[in-house]
C-alpha positions in Angstrom: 1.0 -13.4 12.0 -1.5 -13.6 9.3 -4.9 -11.0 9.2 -7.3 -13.9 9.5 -5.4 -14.8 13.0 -7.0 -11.7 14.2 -10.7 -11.9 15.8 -13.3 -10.2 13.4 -10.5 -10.0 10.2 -11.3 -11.7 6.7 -8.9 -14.7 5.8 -6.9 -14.1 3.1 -4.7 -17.0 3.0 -2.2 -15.1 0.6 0.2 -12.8 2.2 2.5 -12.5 5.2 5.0 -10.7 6.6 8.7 -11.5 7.4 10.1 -9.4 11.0 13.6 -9.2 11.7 15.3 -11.2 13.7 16.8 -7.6 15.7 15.3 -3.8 16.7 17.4 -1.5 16.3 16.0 0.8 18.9 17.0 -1.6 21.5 13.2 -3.1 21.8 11.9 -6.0 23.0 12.0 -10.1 21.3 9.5 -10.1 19.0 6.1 -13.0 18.4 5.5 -14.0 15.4 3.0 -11.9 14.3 -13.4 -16.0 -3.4 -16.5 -15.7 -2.0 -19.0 -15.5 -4.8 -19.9 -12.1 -3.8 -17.7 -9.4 -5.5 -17.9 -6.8 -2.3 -16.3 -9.7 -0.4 -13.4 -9.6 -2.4 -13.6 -5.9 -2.5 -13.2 -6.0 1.5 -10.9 -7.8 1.4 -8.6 -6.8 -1.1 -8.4 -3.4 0.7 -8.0 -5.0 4.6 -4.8 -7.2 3.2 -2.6 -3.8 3.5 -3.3 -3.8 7.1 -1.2 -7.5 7.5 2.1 -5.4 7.8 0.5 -3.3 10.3 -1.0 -5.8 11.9 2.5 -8.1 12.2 4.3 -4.8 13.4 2.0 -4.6 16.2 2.0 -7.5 17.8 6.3 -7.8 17.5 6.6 -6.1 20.2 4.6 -7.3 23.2 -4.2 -11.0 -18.5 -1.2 -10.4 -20.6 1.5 -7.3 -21.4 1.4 -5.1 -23.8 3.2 -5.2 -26.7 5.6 -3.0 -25.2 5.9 -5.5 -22.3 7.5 -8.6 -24.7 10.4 -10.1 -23.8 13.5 -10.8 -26.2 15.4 -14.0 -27.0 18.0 -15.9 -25.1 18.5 -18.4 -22.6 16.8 -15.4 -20.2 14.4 -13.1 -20.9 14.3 -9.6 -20.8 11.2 -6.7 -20.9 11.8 -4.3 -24.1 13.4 -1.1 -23.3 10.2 1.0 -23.6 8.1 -1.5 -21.4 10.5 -0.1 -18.2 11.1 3.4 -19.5 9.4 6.5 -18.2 5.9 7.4 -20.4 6.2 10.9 -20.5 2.7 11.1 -20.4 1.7 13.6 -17.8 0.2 11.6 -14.8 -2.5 13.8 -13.0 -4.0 17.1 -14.1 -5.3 18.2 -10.1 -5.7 16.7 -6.9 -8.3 17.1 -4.6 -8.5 19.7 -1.2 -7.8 16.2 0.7 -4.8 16.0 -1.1 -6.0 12.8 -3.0 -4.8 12.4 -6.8 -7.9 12.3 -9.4 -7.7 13.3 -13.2 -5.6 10.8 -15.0 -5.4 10.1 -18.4 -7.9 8.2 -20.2 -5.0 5.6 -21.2 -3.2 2.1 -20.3 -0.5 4.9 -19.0 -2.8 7.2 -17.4 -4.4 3.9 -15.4 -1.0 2.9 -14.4 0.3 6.3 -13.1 -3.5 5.6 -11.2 -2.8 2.7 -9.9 0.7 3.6 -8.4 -0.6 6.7 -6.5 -3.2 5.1 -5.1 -1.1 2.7 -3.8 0.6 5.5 -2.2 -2.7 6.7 -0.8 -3.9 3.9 0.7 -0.7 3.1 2.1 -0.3 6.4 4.3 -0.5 7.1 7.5 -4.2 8.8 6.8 -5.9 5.5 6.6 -4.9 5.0 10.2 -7.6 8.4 10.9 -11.6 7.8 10.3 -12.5 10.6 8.7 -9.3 10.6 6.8 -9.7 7.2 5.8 -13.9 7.6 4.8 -12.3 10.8 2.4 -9.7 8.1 0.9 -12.0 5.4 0.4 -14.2 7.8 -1.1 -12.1 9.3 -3.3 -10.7 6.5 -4.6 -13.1 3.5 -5.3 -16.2 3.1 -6.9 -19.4 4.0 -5.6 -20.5 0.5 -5.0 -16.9 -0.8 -3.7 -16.7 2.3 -1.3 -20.2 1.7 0.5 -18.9 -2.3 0.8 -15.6 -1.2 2.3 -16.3 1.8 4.7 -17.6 -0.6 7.9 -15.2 -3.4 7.3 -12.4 -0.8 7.2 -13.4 0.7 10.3 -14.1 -2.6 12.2 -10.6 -3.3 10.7 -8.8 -0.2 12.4 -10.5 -0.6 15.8 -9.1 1.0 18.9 -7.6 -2.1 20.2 -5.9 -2.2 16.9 -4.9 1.0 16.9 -2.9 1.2 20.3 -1.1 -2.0 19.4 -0.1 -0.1 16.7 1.2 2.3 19.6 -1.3 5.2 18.5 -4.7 6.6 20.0 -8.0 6.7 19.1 -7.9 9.0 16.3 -4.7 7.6 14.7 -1.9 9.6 16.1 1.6 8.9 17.8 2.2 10.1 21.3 4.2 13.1 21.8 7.8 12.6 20.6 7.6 10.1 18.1 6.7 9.9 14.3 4.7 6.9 13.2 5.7 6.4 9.6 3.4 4.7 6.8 4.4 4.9 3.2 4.2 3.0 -0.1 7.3 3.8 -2.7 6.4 2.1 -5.8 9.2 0.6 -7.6 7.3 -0.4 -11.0 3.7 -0.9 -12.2 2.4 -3.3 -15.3 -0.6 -3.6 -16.7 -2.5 -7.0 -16.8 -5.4 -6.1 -18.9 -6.5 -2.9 -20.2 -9.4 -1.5 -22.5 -11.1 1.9 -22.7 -14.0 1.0 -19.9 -11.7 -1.3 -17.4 -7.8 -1.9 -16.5 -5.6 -4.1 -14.5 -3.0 -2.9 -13.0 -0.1 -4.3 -10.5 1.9 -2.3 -8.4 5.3 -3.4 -6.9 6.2 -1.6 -4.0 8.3 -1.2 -0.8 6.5 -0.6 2.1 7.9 1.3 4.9 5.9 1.2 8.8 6.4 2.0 11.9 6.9 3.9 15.2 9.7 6.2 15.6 10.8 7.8 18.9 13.5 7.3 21.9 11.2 5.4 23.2 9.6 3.0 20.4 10.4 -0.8 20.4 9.0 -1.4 17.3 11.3 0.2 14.7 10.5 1.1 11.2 10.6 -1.6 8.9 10.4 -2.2 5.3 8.4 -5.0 3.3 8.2 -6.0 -0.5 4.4 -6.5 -1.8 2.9 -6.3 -5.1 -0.5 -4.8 -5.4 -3.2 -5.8 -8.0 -5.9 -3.1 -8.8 -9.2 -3.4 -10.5 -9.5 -0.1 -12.4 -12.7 0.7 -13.7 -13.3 4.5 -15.9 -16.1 6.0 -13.9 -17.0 9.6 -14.4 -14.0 11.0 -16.2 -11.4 9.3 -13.9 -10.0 5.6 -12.6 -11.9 4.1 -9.8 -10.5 0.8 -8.2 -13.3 -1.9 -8.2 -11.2 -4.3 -6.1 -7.7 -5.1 -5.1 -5.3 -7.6 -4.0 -1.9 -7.9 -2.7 0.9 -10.7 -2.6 4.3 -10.7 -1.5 7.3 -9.5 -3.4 9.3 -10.1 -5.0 11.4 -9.0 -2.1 14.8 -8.2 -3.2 18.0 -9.6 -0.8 18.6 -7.4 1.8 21.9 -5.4 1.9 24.6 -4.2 4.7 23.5 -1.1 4.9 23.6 -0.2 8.8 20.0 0.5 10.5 19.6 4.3 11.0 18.9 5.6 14.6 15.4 6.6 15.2 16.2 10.5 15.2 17.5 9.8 12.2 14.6 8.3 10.5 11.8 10.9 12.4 14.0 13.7 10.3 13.9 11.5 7.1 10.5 11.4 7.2 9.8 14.9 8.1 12.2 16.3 5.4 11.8 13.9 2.5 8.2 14.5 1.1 6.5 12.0 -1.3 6.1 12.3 -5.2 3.3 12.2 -8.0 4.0 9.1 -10.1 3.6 8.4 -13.6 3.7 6.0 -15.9 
């Protein structure tokens, strides 16, 4: 199910999500589930990271950098230093709310940007208002954040939110763990210059509910995620963003963990800062 199936939801026309064909936890079949004006595409940019939620809710009921050229052959190849580790520090602080600010004036420094606000955005705090107003905040521009702030919260409406198996204000009922994370597997920079950069994300996404009694397992998906970066008062702000799907790698034989099993993962194994 695409976001511009949904009443009231922008259509984005670019991105959708693949279910599995079996839940693990023993749930239910499952359904399948540029304007001119910049703040349009500002909207939605940010609403597309909803389409995974959304889909999960209704199963159950310009050019590199130098660094970045690619050697000879029949195939190509990136350079060694256009996949290797910086080792430029990525963030200097981060905020009370636990969102990242102070990165490096630099194509790295907007990269390592780029990746962990991919992370935030992609957390289970978006699914909270006042949570989400801090994030959204924190994170765009000014101008983009005023645009985004009613769309988002039309976006995560009540409706929306107990399909998603939550209440009101975002939370999981008692016993279970709703799980919402970004892992980024790589960034690369598209365009960068000392005022504006842009940045693509590749990532693994990981949502949703886990509990003895949850039909609707968690799953992963493969997006890439395309920030407009612009340097506003000594930090990276995102102008706008887009997402499209994968590359999504071919899935393995590893066996589906139980749902205890994943409410512990997710407990124990905290995220990371990441850097460029």
């Amino acid at each position: 199910m695409s976001l511009g199936d949904e009443p009231g939801y922008p259509e984005t026309g670019h991105t959708r999500t693949r279910l599995p064909e079996s839940d693990p936890y023993g749930g239910a079949s499952r359904r399948g589930g540029r304007s001119s004006s910049r703040s349009l595409v500002t909207v939605v940019g940010v609403v597309v990271l909803l389409i995974a939620a959304i889909a999960f809710a209704n199963r159950g009921g310009g050019g590199d950098s130098p660094a970045a050229k690619t050697t000879g052959g029949n195939g190509s190849r990136p350079g060694t230093s256009s996949t290797a580790a910086s080792g430029t520090r990525p963030v200097e602080t981060k905020s009370t709310e636990g969102i990242p600010t102070g990165f490096a004036h630099s194509e790295q420094g907007a990269q390592s940007a780029a990746a962990n606000y991919a992370v935030t955005l992609g957390s289970t705090g978006m699914f909270n208002q006042d949570s989400r107003h801090r994030i959204v905040t924190g994170l765009y521009t000014s101008a983009a954040a005023n645009d985004l702030q009613n769309a988002m919260d039309s976006a995560y409406s009540a409706n929306f939110l107990s399909k998603m198996g939550l209440d009101v204000n975002g939370y999981p009922p008692q016993g279970s763990t709703f799980v919402s994370r970004t892992v980024p597997v790589g960034t690369k920079a598209e365009q960068y210059d000392d005022s504006s950069a842009k940045i693509s994300v590749w990532y693994m996404g990981l949502i949703g509910m886990s509990g003895s009694s949850s039909t609707n397992p968690v799953t992963t998906t493969w997006k890439t995620w395309t920030f407009d970066l612009q340097w506003v008062g000594g930090d990276w702000k995102i102008s706008a963003d887009t997402q499209t799907d994968g590359p999504a790698p071919v899935p393995g034989d590893d066996q589906a963990a139980t749902s205890d099993e994943i409410s512990k993962a997710v407990e124990q194994y905290g995220g990371f800062t990441y850097a460029r």
